[in-house]
C-alpha positions in Angstrom: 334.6 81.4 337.2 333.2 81.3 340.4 335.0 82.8 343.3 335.4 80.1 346.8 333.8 83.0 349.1 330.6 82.6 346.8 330.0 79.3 348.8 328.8 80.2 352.0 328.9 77.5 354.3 333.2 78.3 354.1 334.3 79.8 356.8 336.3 82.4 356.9 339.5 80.9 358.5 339.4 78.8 355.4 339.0 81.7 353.4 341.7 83.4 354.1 344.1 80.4 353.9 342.7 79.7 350.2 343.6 83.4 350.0 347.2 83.1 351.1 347.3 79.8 348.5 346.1 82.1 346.0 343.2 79.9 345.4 340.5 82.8 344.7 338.9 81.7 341.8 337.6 77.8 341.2 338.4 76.3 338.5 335.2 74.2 336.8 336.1 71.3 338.2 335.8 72.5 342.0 332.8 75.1 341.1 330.4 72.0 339.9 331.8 69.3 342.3 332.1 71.2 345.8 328.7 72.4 346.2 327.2 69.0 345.6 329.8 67.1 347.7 328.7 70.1 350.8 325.1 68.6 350.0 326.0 64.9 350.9 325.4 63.8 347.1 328.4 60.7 345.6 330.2 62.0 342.6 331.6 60.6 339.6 333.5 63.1 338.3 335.8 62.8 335.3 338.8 65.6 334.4 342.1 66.0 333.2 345.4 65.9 335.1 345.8 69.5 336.8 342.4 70.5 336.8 342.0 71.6 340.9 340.2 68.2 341.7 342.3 67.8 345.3 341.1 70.4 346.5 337.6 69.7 345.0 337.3 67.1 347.2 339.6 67.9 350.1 338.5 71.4 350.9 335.0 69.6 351.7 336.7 67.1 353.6 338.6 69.3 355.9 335.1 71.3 356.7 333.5 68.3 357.5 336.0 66.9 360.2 334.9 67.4 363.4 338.4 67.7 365.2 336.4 66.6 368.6 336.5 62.9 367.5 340.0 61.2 367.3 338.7 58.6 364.8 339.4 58.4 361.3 336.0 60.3 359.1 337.4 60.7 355.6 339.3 57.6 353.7 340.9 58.6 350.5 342.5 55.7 347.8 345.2 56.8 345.1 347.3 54.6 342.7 350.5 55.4 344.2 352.7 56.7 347.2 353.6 60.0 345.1 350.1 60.6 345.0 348.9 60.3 348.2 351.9 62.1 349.4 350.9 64.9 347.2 347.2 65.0 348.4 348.4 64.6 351.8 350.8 67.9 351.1 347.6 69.6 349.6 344.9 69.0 352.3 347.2 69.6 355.4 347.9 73.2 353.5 343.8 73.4 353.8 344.1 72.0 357.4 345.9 74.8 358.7 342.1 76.6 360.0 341.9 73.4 361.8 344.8 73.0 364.0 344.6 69.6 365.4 343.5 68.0 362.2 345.3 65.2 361.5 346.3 63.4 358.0 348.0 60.2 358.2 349.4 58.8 354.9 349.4 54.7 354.7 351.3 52.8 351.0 354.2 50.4 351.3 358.0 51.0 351.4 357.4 52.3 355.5 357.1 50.0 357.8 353.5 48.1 358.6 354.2 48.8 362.1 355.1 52.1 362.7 352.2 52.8 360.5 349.8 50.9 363.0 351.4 52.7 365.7 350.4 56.0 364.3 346.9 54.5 363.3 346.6 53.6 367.4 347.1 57.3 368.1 344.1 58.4 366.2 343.6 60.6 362.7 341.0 62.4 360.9 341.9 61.9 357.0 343.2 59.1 355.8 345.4 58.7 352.7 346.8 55.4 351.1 347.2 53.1 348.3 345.1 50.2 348.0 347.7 46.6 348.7 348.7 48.4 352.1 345.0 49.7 353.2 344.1 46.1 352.5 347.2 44.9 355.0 346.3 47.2 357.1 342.8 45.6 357.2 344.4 42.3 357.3 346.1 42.7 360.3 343.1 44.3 362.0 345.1 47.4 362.5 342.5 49.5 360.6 339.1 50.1 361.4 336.8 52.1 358.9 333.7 51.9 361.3 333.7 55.8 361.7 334.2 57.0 358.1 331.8 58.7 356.3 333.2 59.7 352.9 335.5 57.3 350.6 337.2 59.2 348.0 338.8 57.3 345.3 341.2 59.6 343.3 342.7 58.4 339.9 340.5 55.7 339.9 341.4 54.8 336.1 344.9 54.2 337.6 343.8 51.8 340.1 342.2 49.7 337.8 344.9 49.8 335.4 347.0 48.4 338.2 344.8 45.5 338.6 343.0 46.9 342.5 339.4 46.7 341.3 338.7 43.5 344.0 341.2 45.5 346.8 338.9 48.7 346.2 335.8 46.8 346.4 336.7 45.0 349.3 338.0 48.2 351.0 334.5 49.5 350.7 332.4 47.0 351.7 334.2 47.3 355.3 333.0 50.9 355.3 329.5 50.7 356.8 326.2 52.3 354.8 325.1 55.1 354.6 328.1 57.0 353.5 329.0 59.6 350.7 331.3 57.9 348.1 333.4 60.1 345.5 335.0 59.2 342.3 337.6 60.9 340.1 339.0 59.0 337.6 341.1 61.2 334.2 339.0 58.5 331.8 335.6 57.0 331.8 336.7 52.9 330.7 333.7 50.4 330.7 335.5 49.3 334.6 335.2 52.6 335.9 331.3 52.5 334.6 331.0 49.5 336.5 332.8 50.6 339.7 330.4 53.5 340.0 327.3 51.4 340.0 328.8 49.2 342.3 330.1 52.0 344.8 327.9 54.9 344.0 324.3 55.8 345.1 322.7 57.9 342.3 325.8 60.0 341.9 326.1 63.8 339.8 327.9 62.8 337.0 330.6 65.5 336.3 333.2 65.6 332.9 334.3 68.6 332.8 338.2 69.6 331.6 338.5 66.2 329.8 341.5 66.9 327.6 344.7 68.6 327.3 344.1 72.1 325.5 346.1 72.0 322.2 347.5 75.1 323.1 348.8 74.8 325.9 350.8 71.5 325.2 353.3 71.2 322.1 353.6 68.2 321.0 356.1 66.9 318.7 357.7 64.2 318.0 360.8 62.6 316.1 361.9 59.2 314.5 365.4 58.1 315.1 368.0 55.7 314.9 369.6 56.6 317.9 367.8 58.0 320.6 370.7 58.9 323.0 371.9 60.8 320.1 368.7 63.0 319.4 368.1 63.3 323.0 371.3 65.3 323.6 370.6 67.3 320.4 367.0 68.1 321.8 368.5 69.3 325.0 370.8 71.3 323.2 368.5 72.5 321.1 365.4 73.2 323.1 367.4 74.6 326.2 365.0 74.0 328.8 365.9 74.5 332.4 363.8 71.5 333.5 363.4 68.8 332.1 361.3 65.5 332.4 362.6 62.3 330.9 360.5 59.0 330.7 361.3 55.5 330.6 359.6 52.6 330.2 361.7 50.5 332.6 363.8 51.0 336.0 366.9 49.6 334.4 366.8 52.0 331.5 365.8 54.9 333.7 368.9 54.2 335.7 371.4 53.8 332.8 369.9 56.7 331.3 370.5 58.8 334.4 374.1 57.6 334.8 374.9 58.4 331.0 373.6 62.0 331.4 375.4 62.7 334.5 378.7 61.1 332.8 378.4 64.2 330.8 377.7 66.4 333.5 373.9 67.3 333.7 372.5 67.5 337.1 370.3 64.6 337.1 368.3 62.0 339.1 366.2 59.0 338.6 362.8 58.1 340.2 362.0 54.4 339.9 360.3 51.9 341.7 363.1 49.9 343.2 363.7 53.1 345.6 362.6 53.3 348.9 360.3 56.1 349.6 362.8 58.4 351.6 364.6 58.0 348.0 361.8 58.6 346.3 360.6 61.7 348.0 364.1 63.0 347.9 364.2 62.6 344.0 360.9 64.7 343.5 362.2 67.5 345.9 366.0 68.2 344.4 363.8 68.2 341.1 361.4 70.7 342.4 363.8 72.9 343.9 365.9 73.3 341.1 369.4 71.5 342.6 368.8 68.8 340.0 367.3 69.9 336.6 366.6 66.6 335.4 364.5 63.8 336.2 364.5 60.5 334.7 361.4 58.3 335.4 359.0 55.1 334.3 355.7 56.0 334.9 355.7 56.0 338.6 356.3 59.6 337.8 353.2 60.2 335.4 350.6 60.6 338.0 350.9 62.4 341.4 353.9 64.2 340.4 352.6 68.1 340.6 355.6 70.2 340.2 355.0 73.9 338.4 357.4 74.8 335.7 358.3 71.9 334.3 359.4 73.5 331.1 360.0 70.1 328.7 359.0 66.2 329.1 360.6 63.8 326.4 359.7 60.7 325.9 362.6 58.7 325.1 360.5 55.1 325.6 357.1 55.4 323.9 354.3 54.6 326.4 352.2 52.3 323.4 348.9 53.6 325.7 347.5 56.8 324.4 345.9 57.2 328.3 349.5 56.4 329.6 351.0 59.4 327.8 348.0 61.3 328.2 349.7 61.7 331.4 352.9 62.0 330.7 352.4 65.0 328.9 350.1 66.4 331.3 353.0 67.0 333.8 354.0 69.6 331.9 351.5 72.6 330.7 350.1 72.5 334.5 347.5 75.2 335.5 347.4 77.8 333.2 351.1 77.3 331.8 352.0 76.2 328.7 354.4 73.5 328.0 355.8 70.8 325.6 356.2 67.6 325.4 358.6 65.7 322.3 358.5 62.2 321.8 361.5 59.6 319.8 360.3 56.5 318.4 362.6 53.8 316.3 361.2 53.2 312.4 360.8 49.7 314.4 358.1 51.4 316.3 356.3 52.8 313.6 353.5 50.5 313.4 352.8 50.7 317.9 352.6 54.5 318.0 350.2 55.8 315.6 347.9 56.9 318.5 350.6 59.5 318.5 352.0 60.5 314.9 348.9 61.1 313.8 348.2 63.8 316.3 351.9 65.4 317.1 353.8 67.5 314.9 356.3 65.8 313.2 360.0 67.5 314.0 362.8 67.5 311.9 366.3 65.9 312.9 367.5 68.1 310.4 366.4 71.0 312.3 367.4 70.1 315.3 371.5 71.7 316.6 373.9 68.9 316.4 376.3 68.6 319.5 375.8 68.3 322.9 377.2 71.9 324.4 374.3 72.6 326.3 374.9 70.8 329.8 372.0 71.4 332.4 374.1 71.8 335.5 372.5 73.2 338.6 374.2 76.2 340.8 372.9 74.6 343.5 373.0 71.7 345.7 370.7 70.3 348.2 371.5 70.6 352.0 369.7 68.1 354.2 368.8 68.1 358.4 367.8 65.3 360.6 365.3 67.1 362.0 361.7 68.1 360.3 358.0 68.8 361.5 358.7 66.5 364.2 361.0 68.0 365.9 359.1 71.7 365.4 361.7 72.8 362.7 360.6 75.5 360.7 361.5 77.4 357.4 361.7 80.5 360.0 364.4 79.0 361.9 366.3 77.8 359.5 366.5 81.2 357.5 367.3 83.0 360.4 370.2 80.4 361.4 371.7 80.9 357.7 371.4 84.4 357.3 371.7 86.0 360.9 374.5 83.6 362.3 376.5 81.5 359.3 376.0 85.3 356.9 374.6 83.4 354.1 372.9 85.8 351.5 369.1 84.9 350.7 369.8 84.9 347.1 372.2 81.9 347.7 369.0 80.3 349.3 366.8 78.3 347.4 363.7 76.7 347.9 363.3 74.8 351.8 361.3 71.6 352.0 360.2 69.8 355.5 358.9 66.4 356.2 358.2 64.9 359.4 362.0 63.8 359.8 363.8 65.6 357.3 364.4 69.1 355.9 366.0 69.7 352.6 367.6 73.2 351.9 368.6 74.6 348.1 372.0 76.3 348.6 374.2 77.6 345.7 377.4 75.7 345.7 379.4 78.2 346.5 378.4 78.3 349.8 376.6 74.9 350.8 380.2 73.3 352.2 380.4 76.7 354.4 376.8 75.9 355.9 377.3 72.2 356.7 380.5 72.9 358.3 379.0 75.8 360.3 376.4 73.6 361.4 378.6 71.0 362.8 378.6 74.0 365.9 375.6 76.6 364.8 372.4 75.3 366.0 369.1 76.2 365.1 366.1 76.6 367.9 368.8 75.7 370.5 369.3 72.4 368.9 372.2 70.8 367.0 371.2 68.7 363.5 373.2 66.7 361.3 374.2 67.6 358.2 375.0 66.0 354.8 374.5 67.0 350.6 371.5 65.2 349.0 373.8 63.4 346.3 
């Protein structure tokens, strides 16, 4: 593989933030894409879940903003809020050689208003999900005059959620002659059209186009009670995280609620949250205070968290490209993973696409029992106070360890948002910290506490 400093027209502020990422090499994806986006041409590429294609497209995108201009150059369309928060997370890493670049993220579940508001104060990138780009649009409170690249990221996904008219729509109200990009997991006969209708002789790229065998195990069990095998899976299996699919909200939410009756540290992600709930779901998985998520498949794209050891699927997805990428949050980068799968003897007949492929595991096999509970040491701490207000992992660190006497080992993983930070602490010493903070302050400023439940 190609190293990034083989592409010349990088600078080297960018260079050595790749460096710091520990983005060296480029994976096949980025080596055949970002050279041709550089040279203006529209792409249609096609690859896995995983494969590097954010920042196949978004390092290019942060070169090409000229910072000068307060108007919005780059527009970029995912499927879903998780997603464009994740690409947001990913490009403003890459913005960091461009101080006053800014990103501005647009979907549903934040108020129209406050969005506009922040639209009014100008941005470079823009990020968001196609029913609130078009409200946006409705309400006259976008204007894609000045943008010169459309990037459409999980296109598939879009399509499958019924936005082919809102995408199309979208880019007709970006003016010609503009550089259009296209990355989409699968090639349907839809996606074949959107291309002719969006692209102008684009490269046509499919590279990475499946999971590697070996990287992913994949097994799966017939059962008459799923709750059952599920604990004895868990118990047998160990992991130390764990991904649980469902096909509906209600059953993800049962499902959590029966798992933390028995004491695993557990939380659901599911579409009747708000986003704040959302985002705060994903980050007490990620940082390890809760080890288990439970999720419908709001969860199956745009959800890039390393190390997630084991994903069941305890509702069968009966879409082969639906738990195509499922399983694909697991094995991520160059990790291996594995993904098990329960199905009824009703199901038999609905989910060939997958016993004919999977390994078949024995119940028999399997430790009966449910001793293993997944309980986290820690807990998540959380502040009212985030990017916004200039907070910093620095600050906070120092505040724990210099003034409350908090060890760093009892420190976990620290997430900020604009409005929010969100601390790991072992429990052991998280009640010490909040009440210390009721009179510690950090940068000269007081914040509210309170544990992320």
């Amino acid at each position: 593989m190609a190293h990034f400093n083989t592409i010349s027209t990088i600078p080297p502020s960018l260079l050595t933030i790749l460096e710091t990422l520990n983005f060296t090499q480029m994976t096949q994806i980025q080596e055949e894409s970002i050279p041709a986006i550089l040279d203006g041409r529209d792409i249609l590429a096609q690859s896995k879940t995983g494969s590097g294609k954010t920042v196949a497209f978004g390092l290019p995108a942060v070169m090409r903003t000229d910072v000068a201009s307060n108007r919005p150059q780059t527009l970029i369309i995912t499927p879903t809020r998780e997603l464009a928060e994740q690409v947001a997370s990913e490009l403003r890493k890459l913005a960091a050689c461009k101080p006053n670049l800014k990103i501005l993220t647009l979907y549903g579940g934040v108020p129209l208003r406050s969005q506009a508001d922040s639209l009014a104060k100008g941005a470079h990138i823009l990020i968001g999900t196609p029913g609130r780009l078009k409200d946006h649009l409705g309400k006259h409170t976008l204007e894609l005059e000045s943008i010169h690249t459309l990037i459409l990221d999980e296109a598939d996904k879009m399509l499958d959620m019924g936005f082919y008219d809102e995408i199309v729509d979208i880019a007709s109200a970006i003016p010609m002659p503009r550089q259009t990009l296209l990355f989409s997991a699968t090639f349907p006969a839809k996606i074949e059209d959107l291309g002719k209708k969006l692209l102008i002789d684009p490269l046509t790229i499919k590279v990475d186009t499946r999971q590697e065998a070996a990287k992913i195990e994949e097994i799966v069990y017939e059962t008459s009670d799923k709750f059952d095998t599920l604990l004895m899976l868990i118990d047998s299996f160990k992991p130390h995280s764990l991904l649980i699919f469902c096909n509906t909200k209600a059953d993800v939410v049962a499902l959590a609620d029966r798992l933390h009756a028995l004491g695993h540290s557990v939380i659901d992600l599911q579409g009747d949250l708000d986003q704040r709930a959302r985002n705060e779901a994903v980050i007490a998985f990620s940082n390890g205070s809760k080890r288990i998520l439970v999720a419908t498949d709001v969860a199956s794209r745009g959800l890039d968290i390393k190390g997630i050891e084991l994903v069941i699927n305890y509702d069968l997805p009966f879409d082969k490209e639906v738990y195509t990428h499922r399983i694909g949050r697991t094995g991520r980068a160059e990790a291996s993973g594995r993904a098990l799968s329960l199905y009824t003897p009703q199901e038999h007949s609905k989910c060939g696409y997958i016993t004919s492929s999977a390994c078949r595991g024995r119940l028999n096999e399997l430790q009966a029992g449910s001793s293993y509970i997944m309980r986290s040491e820690f807990d998540t701490l959380c502040l009212n106070g985030g990017k916004k207000t200039k907070l910093r992992k620095g600050d906070i660190l120092g505040t724990l360890c210099k003034e409350i006497g908090i060890n760093a080992e009892e420190i976990g993983k620290i997430d900020i948002t604009d409005h929010n930070a969100y601390i790991a602490l072992h429990h052991k010493v998280i009640e010490k910290v909040q009440k210390a903070l009721k009179k510690a302050k950090i940068k000269k400023r007081k914040y509210l506490s309170w544990i992320l439940d």
